[in-house]
mmCIF file as gemmi writes it, N, C-alpha and C atoms, coordinates in Angstrom:
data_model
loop_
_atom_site.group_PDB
_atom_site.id
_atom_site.type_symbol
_atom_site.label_atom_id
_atom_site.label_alt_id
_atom_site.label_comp_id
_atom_site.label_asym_id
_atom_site.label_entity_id
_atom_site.label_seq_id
_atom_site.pdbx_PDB_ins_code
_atom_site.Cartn_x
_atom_site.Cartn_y
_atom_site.Cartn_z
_atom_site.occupancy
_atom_site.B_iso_or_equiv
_atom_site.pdbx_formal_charge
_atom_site.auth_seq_id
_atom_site.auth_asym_id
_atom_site.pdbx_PDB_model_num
ATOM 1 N N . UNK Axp A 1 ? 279.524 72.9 59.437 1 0 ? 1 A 1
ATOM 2 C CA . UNK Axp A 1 ? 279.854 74.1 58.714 1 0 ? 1 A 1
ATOM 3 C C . UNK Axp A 1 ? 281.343 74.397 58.913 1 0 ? 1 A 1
ATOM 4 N N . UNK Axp A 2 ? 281.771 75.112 57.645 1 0 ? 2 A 1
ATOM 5 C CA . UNK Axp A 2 ? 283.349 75.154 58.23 1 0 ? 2 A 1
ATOM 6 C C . UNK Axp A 2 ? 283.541 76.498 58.106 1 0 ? 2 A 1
ATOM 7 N N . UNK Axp A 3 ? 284.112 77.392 58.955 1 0 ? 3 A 1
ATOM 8 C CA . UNK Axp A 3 ? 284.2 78.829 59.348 1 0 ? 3 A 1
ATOM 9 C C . UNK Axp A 3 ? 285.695 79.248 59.15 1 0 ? 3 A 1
ATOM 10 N N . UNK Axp A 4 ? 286.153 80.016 58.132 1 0 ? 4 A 1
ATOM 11 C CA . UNK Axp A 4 ? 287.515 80.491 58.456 1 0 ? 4 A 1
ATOM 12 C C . UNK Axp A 4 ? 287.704 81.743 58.878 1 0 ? 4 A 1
ATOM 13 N N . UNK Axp A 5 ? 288.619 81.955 59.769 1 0 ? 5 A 1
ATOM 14 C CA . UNK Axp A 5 ? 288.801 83.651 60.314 1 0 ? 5 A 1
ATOM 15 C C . UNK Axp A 5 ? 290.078 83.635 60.135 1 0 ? 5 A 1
ATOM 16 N N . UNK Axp A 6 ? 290.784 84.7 60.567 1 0 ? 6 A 1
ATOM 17 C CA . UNK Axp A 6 ? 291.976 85.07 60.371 1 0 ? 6 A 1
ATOM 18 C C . UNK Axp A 6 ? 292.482 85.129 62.162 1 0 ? 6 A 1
ATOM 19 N N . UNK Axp A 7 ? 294.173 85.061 62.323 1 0 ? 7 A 1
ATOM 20 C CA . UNK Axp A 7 ? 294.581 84.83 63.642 1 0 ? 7 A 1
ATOM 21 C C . UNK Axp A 7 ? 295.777 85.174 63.742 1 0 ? 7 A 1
ATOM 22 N N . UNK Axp A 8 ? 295.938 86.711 64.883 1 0 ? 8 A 1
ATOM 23 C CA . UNK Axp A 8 ? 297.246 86.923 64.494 1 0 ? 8 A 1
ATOM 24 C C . UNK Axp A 8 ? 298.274 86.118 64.995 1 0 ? 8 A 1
ATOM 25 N N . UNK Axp A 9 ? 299.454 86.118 65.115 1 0 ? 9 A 1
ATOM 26 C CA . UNK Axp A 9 ? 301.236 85.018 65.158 1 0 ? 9 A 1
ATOM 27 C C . UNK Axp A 9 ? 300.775 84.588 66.218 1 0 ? 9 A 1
ATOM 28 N N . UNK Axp A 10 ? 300.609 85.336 67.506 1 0 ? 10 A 1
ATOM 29 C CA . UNK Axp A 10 ? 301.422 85.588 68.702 1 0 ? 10 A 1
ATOM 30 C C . UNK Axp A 10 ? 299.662 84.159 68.928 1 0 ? 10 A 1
ATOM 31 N N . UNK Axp A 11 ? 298.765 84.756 68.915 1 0 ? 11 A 1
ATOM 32 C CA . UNK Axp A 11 ? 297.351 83.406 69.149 1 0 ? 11 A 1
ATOM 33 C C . UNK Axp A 11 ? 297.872 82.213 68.858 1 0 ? 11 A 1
ATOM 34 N N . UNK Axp A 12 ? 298.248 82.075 67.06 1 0 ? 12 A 1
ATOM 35 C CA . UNK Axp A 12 ? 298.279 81.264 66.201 1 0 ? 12 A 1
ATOM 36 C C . UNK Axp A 12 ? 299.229 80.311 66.906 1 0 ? 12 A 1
ATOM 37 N N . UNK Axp A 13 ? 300.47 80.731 67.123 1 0 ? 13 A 1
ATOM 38 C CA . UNK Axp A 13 ? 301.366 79.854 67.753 1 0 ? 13 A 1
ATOM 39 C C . UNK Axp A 13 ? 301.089 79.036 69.371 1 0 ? 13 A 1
ATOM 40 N N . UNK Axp A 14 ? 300.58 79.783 70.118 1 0 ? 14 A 1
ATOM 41 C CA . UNK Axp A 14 ? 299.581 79.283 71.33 1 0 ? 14 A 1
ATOM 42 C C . UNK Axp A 14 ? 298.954 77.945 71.145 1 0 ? 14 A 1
ATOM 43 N N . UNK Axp A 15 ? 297.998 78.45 70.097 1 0 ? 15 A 1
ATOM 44 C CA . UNK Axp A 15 ? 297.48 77.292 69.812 1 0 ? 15 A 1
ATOM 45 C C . UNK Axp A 15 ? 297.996 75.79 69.11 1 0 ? 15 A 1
ATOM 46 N N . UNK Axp A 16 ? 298.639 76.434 68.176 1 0 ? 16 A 1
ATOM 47 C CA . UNK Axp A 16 ? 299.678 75.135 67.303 1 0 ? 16 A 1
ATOM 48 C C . UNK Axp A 16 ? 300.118 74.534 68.623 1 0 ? 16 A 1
ATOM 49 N N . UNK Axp A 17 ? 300.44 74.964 69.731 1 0 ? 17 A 1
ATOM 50 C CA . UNK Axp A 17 ? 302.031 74.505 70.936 1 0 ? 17 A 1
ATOM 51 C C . UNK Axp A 17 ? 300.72 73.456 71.604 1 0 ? 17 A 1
ATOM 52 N N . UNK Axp A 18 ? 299.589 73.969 71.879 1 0 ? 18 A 1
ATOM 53 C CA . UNK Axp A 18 ? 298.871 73.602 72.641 1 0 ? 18 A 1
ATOM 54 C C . UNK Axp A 18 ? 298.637 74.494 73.924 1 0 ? 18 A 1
ATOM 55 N N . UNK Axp A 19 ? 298.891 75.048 73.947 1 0 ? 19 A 1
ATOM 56 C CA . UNK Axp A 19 ? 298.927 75.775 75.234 1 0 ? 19 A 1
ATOM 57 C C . UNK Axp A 19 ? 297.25 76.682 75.42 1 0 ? 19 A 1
ATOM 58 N N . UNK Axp A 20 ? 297.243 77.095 74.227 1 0 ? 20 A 1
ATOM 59 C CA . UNK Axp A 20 ? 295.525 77.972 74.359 1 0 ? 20 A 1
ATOM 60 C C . UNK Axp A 20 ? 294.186 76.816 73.517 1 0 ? 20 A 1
ATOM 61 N N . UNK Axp A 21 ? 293.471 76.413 74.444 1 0 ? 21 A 1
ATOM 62 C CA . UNK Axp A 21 ? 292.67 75.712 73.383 1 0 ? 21 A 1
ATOM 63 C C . UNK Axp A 21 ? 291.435 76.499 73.585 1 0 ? 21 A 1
ATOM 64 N N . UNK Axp A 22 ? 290.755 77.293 73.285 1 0 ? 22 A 1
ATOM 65 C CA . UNK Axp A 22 ? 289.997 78.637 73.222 1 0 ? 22 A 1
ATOM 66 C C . UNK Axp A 22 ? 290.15 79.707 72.422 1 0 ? 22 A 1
ATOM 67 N N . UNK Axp A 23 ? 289.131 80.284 72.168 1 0 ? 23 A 1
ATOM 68 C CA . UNK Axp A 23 ? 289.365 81.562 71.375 1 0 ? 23 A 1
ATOM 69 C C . UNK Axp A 23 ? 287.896 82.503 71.57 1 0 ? 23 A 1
ATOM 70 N N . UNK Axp A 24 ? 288.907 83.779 71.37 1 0 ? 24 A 1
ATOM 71 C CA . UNK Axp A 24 ? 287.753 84.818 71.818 1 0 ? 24 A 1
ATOM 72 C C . UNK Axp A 24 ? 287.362 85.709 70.669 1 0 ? 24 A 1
ATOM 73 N N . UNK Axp A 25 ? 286.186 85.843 70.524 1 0 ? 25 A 1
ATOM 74 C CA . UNK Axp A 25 ? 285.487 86.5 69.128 1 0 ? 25 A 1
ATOM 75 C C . UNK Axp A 25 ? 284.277 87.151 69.53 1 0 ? 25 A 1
ATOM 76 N N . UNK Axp A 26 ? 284.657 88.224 68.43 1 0 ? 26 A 1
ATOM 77 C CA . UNK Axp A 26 ? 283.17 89.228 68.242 1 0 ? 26 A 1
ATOM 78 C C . UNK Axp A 26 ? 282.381 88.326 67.73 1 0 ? 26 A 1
ATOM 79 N N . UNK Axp A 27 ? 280.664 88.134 68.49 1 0 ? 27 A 1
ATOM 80 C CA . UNK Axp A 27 ? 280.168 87.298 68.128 1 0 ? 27 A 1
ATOM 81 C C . UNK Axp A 27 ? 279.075 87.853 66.657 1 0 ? 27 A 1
ATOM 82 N N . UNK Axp A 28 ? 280.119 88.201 65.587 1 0 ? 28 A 1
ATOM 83 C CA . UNK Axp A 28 ? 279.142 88.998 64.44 1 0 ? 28 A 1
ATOM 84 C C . UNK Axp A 28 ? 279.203 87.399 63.294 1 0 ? 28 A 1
ATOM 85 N N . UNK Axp A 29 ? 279.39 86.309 63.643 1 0 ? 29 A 1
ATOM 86 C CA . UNK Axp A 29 ? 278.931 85.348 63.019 1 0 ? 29 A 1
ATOM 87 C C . UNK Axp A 29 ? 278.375 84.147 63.249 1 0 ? 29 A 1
ATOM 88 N N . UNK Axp A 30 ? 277.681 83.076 63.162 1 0 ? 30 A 1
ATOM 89 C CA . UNK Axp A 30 ? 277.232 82.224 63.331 1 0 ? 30 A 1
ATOM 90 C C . UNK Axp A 30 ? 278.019 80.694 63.878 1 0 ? 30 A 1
ATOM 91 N N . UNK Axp A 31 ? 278.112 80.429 64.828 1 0 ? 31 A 1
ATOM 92 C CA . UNK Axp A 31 ? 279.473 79.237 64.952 1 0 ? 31 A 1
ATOM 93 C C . UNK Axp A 31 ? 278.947 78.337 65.845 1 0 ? 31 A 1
ATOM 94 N N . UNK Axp A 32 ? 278.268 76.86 65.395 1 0 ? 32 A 1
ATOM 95 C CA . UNK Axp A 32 ? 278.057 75.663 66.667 1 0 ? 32 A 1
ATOM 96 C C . UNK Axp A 32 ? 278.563 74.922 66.976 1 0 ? 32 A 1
ATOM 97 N N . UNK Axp A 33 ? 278.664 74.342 68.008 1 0 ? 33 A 1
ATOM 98 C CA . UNK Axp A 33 ? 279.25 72.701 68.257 1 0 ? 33 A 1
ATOM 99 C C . UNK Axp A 33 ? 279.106 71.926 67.379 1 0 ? 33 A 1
ATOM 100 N N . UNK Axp A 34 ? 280.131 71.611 67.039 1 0 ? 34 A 1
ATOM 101 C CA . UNK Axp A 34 ? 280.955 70.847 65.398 1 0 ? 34 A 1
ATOM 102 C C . UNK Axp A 34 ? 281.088 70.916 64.655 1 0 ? 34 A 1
ATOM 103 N N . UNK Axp A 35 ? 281.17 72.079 64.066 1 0 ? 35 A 1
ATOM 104 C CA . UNK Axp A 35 ? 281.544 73.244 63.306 1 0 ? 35 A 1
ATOM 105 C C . UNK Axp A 35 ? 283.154 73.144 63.43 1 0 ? 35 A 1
ATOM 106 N N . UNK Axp A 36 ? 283.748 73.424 62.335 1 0 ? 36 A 1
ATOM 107 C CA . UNK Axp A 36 ? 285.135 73.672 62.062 1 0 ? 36 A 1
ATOM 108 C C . UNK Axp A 36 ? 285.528 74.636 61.505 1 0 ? 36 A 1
ATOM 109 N N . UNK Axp A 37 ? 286.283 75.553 62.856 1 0 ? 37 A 1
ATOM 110 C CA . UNK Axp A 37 ? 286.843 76.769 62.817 1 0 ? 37 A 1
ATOM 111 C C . UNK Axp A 37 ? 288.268 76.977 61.638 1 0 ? 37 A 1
ATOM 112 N N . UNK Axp A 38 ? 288.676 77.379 60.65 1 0 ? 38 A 1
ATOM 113 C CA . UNK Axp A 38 ? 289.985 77.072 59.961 1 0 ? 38 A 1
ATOM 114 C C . UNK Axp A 38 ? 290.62 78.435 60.642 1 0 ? 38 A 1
ATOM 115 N N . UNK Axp A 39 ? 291.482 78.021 61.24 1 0 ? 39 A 1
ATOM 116 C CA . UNK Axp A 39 ? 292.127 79.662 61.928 1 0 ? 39 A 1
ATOM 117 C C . UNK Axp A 39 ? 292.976 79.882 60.934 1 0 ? 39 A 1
ATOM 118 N N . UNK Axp A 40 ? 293.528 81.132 59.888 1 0 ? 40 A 1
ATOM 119 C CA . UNK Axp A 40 ? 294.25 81.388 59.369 1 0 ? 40 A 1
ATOM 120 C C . UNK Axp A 40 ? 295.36 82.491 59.699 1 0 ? 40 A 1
ATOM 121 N N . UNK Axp A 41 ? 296.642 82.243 59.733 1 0 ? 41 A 1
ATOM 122 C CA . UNK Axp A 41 ? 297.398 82.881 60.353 1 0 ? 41 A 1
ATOM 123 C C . UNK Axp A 41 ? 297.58 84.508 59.487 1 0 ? 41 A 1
ATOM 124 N N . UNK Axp A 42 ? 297.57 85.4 60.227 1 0 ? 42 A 1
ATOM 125 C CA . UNK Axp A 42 ? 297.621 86.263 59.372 1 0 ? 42 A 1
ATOM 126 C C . UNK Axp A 42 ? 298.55 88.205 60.11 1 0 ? 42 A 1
ATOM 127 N N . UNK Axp A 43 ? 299.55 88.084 59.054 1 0 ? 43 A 1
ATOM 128 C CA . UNK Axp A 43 ? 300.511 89.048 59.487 1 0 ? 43 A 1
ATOM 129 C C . UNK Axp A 43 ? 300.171 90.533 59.489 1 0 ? 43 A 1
ATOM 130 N N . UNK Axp A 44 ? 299.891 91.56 59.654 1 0 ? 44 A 1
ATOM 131 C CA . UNK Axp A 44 ? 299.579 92.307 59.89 1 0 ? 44 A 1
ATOM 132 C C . UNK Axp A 44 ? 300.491 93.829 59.147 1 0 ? 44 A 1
ATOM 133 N N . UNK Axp A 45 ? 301.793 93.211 59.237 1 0 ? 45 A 1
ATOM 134 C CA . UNK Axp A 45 ? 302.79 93.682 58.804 1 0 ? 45 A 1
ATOM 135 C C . UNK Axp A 45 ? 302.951 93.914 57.441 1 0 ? 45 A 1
ATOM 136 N N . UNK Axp A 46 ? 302.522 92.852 56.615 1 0 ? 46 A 1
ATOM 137 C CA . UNK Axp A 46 ? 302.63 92.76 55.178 1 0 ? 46 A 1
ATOM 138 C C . UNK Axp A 46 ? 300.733 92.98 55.098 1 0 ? 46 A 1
ATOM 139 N N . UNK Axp A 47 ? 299.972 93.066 55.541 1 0 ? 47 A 1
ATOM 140 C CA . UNK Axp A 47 ? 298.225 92.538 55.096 1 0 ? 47 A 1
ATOM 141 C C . UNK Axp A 47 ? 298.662 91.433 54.543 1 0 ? 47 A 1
ATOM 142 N N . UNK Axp A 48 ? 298.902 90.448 54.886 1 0 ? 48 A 1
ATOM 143 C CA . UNK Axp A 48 ? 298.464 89.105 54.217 1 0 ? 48 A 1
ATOM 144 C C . UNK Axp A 48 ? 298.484 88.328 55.067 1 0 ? 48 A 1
ATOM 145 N N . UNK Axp A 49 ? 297.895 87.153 54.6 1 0 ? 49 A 1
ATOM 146 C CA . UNK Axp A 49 ? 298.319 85.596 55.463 1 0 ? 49 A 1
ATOM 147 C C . UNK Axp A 49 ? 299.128 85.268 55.099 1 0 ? 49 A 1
ATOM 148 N N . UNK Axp A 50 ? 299.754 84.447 56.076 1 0 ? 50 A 1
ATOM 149 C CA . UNK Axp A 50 ? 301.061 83.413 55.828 1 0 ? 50 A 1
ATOM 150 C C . UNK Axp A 50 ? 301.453 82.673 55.081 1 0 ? 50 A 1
ATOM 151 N N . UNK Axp A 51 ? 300.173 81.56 55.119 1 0 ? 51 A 1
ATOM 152 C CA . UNK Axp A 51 ? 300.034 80.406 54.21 1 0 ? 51 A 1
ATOM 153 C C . UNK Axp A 51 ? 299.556 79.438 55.825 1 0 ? 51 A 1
ATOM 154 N N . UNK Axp A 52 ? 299.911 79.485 56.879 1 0 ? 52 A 1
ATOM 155 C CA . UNK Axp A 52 ? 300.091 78.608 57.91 1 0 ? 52 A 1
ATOM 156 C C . UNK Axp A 52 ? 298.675 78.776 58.286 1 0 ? 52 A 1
ATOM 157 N N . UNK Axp A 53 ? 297.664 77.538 58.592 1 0 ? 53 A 1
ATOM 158 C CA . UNK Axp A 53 ? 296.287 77.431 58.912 1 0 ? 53 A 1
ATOM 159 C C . UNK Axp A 53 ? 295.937 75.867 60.397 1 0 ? 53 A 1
ATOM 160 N N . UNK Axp A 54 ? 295.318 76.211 61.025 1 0 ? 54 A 1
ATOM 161 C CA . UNK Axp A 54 ? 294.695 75.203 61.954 1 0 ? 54 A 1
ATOM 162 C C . UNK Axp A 54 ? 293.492 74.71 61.927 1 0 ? 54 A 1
ATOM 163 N N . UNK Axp A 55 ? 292.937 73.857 61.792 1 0 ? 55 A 1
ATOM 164 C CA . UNK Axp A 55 ? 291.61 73.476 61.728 1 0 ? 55 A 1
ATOM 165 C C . UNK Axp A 55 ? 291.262 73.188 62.813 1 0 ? 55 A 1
ATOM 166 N N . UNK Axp A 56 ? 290.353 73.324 63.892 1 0 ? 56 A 1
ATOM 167 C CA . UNK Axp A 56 ? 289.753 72.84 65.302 1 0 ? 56 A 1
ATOM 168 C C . UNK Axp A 56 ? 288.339 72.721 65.327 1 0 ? 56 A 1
ATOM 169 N N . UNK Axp A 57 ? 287.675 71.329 66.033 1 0 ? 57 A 1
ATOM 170 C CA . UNK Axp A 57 ? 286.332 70.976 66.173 1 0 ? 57 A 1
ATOM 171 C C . UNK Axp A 57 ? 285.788 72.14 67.372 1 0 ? 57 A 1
ATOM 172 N N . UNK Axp A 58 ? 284.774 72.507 66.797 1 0 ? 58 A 1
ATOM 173 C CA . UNK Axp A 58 ? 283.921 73.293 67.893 1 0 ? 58 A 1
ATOM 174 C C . UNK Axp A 58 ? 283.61 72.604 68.619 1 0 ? 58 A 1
ATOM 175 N N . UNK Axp A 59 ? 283.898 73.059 70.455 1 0 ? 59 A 1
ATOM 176 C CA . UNK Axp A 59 ? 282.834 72.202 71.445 1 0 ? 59 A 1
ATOM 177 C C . UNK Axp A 59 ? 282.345 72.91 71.935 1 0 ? 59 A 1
ATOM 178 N N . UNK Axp A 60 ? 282.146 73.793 72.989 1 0 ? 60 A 1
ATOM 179 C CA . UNK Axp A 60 ? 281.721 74.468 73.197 1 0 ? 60 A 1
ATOM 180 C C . UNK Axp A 60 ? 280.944 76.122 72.858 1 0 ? 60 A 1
ATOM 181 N N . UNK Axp A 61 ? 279.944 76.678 72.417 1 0 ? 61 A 1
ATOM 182 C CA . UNK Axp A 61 ? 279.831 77.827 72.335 1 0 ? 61 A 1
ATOM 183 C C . UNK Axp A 61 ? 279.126 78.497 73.306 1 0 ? 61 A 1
ATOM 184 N N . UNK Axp A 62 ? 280.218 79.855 74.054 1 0 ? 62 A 1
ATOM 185 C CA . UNK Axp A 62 ? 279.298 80.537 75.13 1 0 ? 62 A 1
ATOM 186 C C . UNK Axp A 62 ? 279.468 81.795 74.148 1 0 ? 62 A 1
ATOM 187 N N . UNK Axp A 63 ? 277.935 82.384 74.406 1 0 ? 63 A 1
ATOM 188 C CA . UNK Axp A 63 ? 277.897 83.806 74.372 1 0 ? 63 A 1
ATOM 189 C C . UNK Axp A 63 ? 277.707 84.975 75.481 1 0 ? 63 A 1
ATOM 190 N N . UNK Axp A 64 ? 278.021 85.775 75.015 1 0 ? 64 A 1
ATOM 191 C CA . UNK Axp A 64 ? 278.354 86.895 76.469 1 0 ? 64 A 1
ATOM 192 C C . UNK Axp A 64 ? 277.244 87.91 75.265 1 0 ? 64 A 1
ATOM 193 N N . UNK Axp A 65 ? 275.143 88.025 76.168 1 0 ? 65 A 1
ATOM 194 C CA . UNK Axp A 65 ? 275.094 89.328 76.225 1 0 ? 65 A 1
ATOM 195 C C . UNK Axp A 65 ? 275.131 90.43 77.102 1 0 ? 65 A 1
ATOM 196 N N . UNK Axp A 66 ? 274.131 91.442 76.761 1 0 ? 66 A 1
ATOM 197 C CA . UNK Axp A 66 ? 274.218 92.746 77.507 1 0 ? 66 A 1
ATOM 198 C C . UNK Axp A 66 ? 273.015 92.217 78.773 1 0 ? 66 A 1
ATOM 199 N N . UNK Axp A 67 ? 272.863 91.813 78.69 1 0 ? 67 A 1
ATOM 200 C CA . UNK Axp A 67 ? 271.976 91.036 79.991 1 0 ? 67 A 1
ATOM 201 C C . UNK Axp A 67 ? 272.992 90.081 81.004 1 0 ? 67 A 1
ATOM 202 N N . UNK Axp A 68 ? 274.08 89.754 80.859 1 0 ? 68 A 1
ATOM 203 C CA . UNK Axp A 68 ? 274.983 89.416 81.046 1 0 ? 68 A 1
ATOM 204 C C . UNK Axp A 68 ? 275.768 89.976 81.88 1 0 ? 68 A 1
ATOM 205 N N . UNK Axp A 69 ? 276.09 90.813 81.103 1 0 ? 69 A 1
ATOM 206 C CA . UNK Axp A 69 ? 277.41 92.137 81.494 1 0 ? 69 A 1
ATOM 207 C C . UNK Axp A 69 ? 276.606 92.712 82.372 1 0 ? 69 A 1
ATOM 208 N N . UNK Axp A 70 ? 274.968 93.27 82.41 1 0 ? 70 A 1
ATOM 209 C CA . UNK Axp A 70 ? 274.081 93.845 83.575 1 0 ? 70 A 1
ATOM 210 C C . UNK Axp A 70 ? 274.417 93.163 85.072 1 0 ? 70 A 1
ATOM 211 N N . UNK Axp A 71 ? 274.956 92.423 85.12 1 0 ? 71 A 1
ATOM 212 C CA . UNK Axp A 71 ? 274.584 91.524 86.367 1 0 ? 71 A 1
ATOM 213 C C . UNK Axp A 71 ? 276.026 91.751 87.108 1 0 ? 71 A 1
ATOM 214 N N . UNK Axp A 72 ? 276.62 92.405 86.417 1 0 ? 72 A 1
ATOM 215 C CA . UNK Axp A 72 ? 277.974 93.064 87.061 1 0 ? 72 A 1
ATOM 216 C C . UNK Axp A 72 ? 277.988 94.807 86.862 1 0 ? 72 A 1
ATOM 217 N N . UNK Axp A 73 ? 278.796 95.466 88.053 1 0 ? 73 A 1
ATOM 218 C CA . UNK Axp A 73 ? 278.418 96.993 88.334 1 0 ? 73 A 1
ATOM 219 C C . UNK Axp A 73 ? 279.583 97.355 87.124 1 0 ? 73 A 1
ATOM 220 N N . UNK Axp A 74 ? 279.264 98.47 86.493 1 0 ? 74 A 1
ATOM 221 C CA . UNK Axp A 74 ? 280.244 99.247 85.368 1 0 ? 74 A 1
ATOM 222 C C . UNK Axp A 74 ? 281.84 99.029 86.422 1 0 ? 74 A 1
ATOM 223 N N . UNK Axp A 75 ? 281.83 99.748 87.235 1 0 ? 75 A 1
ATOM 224 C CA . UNK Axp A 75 ? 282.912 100.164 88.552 1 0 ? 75 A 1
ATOM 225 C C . UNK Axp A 75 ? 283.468 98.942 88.138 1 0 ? 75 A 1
ATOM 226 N N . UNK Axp A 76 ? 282.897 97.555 88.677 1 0 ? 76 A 1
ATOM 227 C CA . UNK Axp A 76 ? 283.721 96.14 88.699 1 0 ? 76 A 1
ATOM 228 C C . UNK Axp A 76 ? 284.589 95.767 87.681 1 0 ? 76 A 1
ATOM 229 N N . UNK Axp A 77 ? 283.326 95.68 86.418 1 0 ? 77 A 1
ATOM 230 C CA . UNK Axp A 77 ? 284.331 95.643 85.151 1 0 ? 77 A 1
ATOM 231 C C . UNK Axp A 77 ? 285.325 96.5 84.794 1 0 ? 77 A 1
ATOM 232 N N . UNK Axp A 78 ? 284.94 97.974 84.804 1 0 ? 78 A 1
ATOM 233 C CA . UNK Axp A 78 ? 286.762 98.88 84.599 1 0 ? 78 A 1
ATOM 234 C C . UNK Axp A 78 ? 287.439 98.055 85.715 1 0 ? 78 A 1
ATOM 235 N N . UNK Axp A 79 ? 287.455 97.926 86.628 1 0 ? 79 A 1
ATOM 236 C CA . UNK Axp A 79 ? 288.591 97.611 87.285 1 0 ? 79 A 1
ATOM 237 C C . UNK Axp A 79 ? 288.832 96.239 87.348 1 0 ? 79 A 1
ATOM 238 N N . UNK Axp A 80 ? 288.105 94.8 87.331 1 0 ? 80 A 1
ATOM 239 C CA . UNK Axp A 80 ? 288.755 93.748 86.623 1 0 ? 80 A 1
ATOM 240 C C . UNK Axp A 80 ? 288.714 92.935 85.526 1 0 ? 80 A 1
ATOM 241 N N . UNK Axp A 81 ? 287.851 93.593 84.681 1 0 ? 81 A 1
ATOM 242 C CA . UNK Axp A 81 ? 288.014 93.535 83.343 1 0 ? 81 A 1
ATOM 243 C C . UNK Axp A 81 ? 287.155 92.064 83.284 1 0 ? 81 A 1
ATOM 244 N N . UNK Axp A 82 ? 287.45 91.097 82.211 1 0 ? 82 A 1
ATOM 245 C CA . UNK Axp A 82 ? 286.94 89.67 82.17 1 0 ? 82 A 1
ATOM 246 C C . UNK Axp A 82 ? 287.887 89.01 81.784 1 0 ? 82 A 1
ATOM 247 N N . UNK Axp A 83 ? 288.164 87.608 82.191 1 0 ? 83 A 1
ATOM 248 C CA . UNK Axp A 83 ? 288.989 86.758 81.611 1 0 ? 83 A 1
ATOM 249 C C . UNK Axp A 83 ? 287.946 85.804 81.205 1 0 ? 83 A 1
ATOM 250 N N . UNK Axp A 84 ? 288.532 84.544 80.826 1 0 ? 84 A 1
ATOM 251 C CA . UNK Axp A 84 ? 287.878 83.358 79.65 1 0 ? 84 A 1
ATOM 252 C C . UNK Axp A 84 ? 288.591 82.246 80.423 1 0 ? 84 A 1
ATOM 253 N N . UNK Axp A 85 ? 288.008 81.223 81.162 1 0 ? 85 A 1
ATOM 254 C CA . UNK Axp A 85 ? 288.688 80.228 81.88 1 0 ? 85 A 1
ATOM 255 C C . UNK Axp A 85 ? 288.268 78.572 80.539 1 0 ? 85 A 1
ATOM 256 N N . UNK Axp A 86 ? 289.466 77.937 80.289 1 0 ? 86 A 1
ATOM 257 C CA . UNK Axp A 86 ? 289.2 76.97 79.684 1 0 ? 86 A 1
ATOM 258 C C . UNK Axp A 86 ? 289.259 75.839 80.909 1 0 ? 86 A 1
ATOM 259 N N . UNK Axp A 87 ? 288.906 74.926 80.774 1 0 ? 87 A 1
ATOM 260 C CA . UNK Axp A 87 ? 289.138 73.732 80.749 1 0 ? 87 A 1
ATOM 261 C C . UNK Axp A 87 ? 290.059 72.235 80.456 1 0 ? 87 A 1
ATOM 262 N N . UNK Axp A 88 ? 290.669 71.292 80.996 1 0 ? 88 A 1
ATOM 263 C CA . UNK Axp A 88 ? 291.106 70.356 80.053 1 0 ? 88 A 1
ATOM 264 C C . UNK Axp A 88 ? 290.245 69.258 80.219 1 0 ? 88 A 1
């Protein structure tokens, strides 16, 4: 399946460099392993896209639910929040 979303500069370029190979999303759509994400760059400034787009193979999909987030105290999360650890 091929999925396009939109991605603002500051992501978009991360990723083009190589530096972020991950991405973090509201999980309000459907997305599996090998699935192709089209990230579309998109300015905020004008509402439009760029024209500039990335295509990337899905490998991994984790979801984060509320059964999830239970297993940590409210207290913990305000105070260290969550990060997203990739891999190489």
């Amino acid at each position: 399946m091929i999925i396009e979303k939109k991605i603002l500069t500051e992501y978009f370029e991360l990723i083009l460099k190589g530096e972020k190979s991950y991405d973090w999303r509201l999980a309000d759509f459907d997305v599996n392993s090998g699935d192709t994400l089209v990230l579309k760059e998109w300015n905020p400034e004008i509402n439009s896209y760029t024209g500039r787009e990335i295509k990337k193979i899905v490998g991994y999909v984790g979801k984060v639910t509320k059964e999830y987030l239970d297993t940590f105290s409210k207290e913990d999360i305000e105070k260290y929040g969550f990060q997203i650890i990739s891999f190489k």
